[in-house]
ZAVO-521520 format. One record per atom (N, C-alpha, C): residue number from 1; residue in three letters; chain; atom name; y, z negated, x negated. Coordinates in pm, whole numbers. Example, Ala and Ser with C-alpha at 12.3 -4.5 7.8 and 13.67 -1.06 7.14 Angstrom:
BEGIN
R  seq  type  mol  atom      py      pz      px
R    1   ALA    A     N    -569    -780   -1319
R    1   ALA    A    CA    -450    -780   -1230
R    1   ALA    A     C    -330    -780   -1320
R    2   SER    A     N    -225    -708   -1285
R    2   SER    A    CA    -106    -714   -1367
R    2   SER    A     C       3    -787   -1290
***
This chain:
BEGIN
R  seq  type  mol  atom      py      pz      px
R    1   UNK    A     N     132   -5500   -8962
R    1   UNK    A    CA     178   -5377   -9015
R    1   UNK    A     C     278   -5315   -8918
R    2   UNK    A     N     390   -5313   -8970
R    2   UNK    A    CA     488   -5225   -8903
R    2   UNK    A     C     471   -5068   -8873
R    3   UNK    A     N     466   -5006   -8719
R    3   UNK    A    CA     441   -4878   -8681
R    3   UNK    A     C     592   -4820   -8714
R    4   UNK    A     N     624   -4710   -8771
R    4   UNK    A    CA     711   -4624   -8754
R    4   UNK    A     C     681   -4518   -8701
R    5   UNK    A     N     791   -4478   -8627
R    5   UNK    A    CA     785   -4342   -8537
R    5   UNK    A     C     839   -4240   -8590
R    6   UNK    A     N     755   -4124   -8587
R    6   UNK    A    CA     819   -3993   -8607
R    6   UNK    A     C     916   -3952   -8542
R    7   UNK    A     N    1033   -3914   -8563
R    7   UNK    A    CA    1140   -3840   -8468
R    7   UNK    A     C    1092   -3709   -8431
R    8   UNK    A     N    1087   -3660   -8278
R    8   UNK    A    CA    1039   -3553   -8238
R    8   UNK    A     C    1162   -3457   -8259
R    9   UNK    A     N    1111   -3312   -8304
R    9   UNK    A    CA    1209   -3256   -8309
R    9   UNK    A     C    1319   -3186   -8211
R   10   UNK    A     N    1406   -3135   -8255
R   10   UNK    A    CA    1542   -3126   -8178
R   10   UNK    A     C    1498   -3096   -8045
R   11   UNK    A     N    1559   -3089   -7940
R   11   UNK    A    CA    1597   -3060   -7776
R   11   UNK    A     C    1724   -2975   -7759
R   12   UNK    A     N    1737   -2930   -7692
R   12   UNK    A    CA    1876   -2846   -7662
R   12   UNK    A     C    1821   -2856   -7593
R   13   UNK    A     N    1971   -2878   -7478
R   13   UNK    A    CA    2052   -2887   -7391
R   13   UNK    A     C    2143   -2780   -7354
R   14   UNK    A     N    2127   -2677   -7194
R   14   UNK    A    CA    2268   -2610   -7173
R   14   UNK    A     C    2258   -2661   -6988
R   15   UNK    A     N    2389   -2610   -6950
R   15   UNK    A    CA    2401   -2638   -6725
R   15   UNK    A     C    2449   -2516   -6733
R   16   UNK    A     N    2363   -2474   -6635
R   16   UNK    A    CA    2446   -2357   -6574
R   16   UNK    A     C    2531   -2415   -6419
R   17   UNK    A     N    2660   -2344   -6429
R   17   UNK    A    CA    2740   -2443   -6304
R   17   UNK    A     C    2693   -2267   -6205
R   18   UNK    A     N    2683   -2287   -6104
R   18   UNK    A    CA    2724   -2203   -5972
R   18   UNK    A     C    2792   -2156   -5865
R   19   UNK    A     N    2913   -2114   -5913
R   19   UNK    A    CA    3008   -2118   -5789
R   19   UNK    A     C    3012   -2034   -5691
R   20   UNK    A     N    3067   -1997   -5542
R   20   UNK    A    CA    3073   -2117   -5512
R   20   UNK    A     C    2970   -2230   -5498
R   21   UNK    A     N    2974   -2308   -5445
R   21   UNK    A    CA    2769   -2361   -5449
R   21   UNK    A     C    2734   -2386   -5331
R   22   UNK    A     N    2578   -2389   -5356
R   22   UNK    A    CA    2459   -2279   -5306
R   22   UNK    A     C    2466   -2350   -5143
R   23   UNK    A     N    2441   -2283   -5048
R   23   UNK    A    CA    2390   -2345   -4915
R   23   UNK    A     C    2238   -2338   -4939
R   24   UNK    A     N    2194   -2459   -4822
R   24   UNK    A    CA    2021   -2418   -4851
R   24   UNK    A     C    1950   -2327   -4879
R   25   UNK    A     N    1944   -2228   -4792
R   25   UNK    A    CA    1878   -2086   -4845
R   25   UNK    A     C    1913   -2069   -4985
R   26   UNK    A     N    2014   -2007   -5045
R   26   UNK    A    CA    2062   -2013   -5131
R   26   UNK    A     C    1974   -2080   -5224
R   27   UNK    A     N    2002   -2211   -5209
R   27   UNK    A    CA    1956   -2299   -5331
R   27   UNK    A     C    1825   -2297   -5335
R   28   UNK    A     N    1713   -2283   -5206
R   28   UNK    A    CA    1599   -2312   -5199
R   28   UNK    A     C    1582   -2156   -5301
R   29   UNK    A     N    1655   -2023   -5342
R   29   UNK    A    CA    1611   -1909   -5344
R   29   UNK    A     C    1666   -1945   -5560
R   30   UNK    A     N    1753   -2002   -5565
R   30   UNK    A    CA    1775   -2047   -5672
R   30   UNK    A     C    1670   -2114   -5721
R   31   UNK    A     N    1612   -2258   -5674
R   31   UNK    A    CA    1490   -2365   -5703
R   31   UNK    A     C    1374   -2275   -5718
R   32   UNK    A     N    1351   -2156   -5669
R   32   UNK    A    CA    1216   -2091   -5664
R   32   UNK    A     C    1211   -2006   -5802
R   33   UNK    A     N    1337   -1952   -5846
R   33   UNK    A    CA    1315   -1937   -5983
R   33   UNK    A     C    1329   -2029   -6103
R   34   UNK    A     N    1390   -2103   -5992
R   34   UNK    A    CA    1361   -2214   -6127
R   34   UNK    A     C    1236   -2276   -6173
R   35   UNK    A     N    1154   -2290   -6045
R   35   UNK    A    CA    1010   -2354   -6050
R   35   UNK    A     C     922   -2245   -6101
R   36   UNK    A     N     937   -2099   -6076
R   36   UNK    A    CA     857   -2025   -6141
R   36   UNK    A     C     889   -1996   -6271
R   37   UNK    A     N    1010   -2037   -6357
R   37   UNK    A    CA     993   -2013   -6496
R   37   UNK    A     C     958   -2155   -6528
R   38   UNK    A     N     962   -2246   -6481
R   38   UNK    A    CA     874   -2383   -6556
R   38   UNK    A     C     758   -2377   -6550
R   39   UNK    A     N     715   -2291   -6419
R   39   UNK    A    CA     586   -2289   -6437
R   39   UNK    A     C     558   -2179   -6551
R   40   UNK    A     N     578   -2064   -6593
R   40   UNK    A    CA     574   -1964   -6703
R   40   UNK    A     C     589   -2017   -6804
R   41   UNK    A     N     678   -2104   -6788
R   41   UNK    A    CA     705   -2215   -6977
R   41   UNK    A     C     577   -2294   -6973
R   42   UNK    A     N     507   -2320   -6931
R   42   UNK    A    CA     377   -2379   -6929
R   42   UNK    A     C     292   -2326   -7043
R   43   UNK    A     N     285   -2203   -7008
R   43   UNK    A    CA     176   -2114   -7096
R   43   UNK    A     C     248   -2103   -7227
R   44   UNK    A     N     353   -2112   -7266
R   44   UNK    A    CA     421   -2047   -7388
R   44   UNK    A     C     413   -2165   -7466
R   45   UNK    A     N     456   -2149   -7603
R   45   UNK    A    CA     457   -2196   -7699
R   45   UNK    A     C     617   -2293   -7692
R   46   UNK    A     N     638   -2406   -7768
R   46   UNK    A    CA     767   -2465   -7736
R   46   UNK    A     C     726   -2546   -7599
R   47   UNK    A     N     880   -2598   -7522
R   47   UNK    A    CA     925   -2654   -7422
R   47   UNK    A     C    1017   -2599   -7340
R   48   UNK    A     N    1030   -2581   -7204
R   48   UNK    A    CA    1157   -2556   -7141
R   48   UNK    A     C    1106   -2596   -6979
R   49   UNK    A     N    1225   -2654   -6967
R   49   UNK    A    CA    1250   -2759   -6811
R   49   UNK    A     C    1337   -2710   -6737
R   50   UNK    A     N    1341   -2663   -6690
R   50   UNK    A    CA    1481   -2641   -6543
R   50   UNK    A     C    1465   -2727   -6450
R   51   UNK    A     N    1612   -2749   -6386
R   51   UNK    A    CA    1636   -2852   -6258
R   51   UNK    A     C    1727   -2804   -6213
R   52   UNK    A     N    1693   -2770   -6046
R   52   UNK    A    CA    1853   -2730   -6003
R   52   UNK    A     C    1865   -2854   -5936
R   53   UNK    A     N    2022   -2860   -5924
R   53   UNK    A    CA    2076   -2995   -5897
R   53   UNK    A     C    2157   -2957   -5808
R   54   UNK    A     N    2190   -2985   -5671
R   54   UNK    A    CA    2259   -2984   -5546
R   54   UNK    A     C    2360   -3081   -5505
R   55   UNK    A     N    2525   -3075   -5549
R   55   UNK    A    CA    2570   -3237   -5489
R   55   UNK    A     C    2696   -3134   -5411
R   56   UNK    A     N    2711   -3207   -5353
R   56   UNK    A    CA    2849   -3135   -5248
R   56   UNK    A     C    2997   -3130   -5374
R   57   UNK    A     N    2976   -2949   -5347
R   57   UNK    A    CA    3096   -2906   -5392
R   57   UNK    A     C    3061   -2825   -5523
R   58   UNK    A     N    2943   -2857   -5570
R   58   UNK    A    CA    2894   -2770   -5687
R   58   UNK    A     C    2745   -2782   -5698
R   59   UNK    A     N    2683   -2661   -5770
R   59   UNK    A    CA    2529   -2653   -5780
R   59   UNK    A     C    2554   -2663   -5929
R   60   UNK    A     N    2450   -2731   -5967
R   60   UNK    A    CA    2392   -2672   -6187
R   60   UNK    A     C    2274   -2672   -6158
R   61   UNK    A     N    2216   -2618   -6274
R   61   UNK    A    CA    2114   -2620   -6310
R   61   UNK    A     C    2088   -2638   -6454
R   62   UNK    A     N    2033   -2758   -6514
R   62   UNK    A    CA    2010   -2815   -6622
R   62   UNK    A     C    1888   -2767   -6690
R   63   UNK    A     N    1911   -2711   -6809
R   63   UNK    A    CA    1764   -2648   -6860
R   63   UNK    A     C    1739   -2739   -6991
R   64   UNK    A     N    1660   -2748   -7037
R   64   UNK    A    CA    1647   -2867   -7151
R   64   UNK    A     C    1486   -2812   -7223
R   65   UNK    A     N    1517   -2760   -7384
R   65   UNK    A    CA    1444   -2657   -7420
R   65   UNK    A     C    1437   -2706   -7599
R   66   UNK    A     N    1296   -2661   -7625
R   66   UNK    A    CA    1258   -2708   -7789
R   66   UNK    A     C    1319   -2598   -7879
R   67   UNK    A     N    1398   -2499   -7795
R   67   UNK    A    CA    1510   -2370   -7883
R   67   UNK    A     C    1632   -2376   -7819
R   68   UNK    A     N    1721   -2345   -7908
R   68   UNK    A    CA    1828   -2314   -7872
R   68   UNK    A     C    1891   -2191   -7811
R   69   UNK    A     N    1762   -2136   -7847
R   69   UNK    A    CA    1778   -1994   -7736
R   69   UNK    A     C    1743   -1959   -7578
R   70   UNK    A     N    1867   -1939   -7516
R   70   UNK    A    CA    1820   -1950   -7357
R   70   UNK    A     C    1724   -1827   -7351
R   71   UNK    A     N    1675   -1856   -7230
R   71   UNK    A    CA    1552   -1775   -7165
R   71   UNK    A     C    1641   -1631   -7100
R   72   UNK    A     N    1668   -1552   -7196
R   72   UNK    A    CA    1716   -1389   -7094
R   72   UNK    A     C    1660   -1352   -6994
R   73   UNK    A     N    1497   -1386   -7003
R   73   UNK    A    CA    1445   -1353   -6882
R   73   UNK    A     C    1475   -1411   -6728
R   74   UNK    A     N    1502   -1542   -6772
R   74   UNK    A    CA    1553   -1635   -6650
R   74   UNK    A     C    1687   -1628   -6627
R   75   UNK    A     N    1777   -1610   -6702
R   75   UNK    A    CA    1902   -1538   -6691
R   75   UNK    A     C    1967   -1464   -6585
R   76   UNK    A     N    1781   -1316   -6626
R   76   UNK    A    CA    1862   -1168   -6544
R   76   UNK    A     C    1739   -1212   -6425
R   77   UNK    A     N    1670   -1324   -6380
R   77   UNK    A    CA    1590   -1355   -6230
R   77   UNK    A     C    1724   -1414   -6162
R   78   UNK    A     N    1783   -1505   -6204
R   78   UNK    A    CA    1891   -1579   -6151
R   78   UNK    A     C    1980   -1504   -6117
R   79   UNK    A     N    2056   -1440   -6218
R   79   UNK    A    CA    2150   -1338   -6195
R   79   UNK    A     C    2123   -1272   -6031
R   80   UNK    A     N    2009   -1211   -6078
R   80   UNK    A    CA    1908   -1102   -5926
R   80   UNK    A     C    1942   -1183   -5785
R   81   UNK    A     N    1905   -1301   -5819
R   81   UNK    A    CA    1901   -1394   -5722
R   81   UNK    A     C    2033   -1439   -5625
R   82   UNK    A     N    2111   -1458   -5715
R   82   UNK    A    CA    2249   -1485   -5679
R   82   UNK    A     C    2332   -1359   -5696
R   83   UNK    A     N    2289   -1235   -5687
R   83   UNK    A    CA    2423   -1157   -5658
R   83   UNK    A     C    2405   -1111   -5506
R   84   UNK    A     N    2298   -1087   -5421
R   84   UNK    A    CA    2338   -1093   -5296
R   84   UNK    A     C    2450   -1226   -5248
R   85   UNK    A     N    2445   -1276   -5280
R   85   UNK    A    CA    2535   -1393   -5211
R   85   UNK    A     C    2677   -1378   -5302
R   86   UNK    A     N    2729   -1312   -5372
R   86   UNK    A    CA    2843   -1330   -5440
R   86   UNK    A     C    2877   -1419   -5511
R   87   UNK    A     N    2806   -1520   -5546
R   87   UNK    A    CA    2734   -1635   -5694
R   87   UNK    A     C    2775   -1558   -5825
R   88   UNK    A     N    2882   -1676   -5865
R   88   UNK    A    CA    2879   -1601   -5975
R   88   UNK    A     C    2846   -1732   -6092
R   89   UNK    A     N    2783   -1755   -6204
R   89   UNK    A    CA    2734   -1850   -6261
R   89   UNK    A     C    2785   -1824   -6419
R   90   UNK    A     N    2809   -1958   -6484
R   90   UNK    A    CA    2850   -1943   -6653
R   90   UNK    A     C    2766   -2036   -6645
R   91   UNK    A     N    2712   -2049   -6825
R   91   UNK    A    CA    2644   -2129   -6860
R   91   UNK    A     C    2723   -2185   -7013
R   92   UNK    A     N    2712   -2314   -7031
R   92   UNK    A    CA    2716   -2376   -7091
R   92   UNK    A     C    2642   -2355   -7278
R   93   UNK    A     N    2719   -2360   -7387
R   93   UNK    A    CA    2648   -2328   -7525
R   93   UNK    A     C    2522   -2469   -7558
R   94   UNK    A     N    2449   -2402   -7587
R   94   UNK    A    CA    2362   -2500   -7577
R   94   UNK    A     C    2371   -2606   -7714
R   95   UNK    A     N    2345   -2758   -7652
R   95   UNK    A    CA    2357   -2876   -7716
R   95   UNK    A     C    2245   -2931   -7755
R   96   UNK    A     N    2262   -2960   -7893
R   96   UNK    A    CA    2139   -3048   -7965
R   96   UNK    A     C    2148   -3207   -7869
R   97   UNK    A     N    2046   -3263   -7874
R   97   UNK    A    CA    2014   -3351   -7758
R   97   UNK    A     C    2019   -3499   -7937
R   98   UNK    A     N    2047   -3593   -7858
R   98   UNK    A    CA    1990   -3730   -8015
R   98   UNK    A     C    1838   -3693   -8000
R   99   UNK    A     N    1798   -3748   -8126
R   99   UNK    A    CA    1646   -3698   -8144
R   99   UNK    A     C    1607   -3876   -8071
R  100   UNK    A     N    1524   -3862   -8054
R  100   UNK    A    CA    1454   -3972   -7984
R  100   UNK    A     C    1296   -4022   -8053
R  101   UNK    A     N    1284   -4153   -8104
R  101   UNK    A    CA    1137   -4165   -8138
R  101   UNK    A     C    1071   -4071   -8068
R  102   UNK    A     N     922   -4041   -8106
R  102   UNK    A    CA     825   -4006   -8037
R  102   UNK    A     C     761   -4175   -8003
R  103   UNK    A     N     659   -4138   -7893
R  103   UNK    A    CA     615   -4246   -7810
R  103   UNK    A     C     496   -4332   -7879
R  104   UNK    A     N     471   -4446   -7913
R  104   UNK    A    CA     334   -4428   -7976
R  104   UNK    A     C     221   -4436   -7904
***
């Protein structure tokens, strides 16, 4: 008997870029809100992932979410976060991801 897989539903996709980008402090002060709203997406209903990403010459941070609606709340922490340092950040419209089997 042949298994077929359900397609899980949509993902969105947005990066937030950071310019200029982050020195350690910085980034370690960036990563800490990032890790505390993944940890807060825990409890909620849906999905949402953040990653800040560090390569010489630019910071993102990749959020990857079961809505297409970004998190305002994580928004105006980040924002908070990065305006002592003169950080100024755009984000990206968020992208439907290919749907992907689910796993069996």
């Amino acid at each position: 008997m042949m298994r077929v897989n359900k397609p899980t539903k949509t993902m969105w996709a947005c990066v937030y870029q950071i310019t200029p980008p982050l020195n350690n402090d910085a980034a370690s002060e960036a990563g800490r809100v990032v890790d505390q709203e993944n940890e807060a997406a825990r409890g909620e209903e849906g999905s949402w992932v953040g990653r800040l990403i560090v390569e010489p010459g630019i910071t993102r941070i990749l959020v990857v979410s079961s809505s297409p609606e970004i998190r305002g709340e994580f928004n105006r922490k980040l924002e908070a976060a990065l305006e002592p340092l003169r950080a100024v950040f755009s984000v990206t419209l968020p992208l439907a991801l290919p749907e992907q089997p689910a796993s069996p």
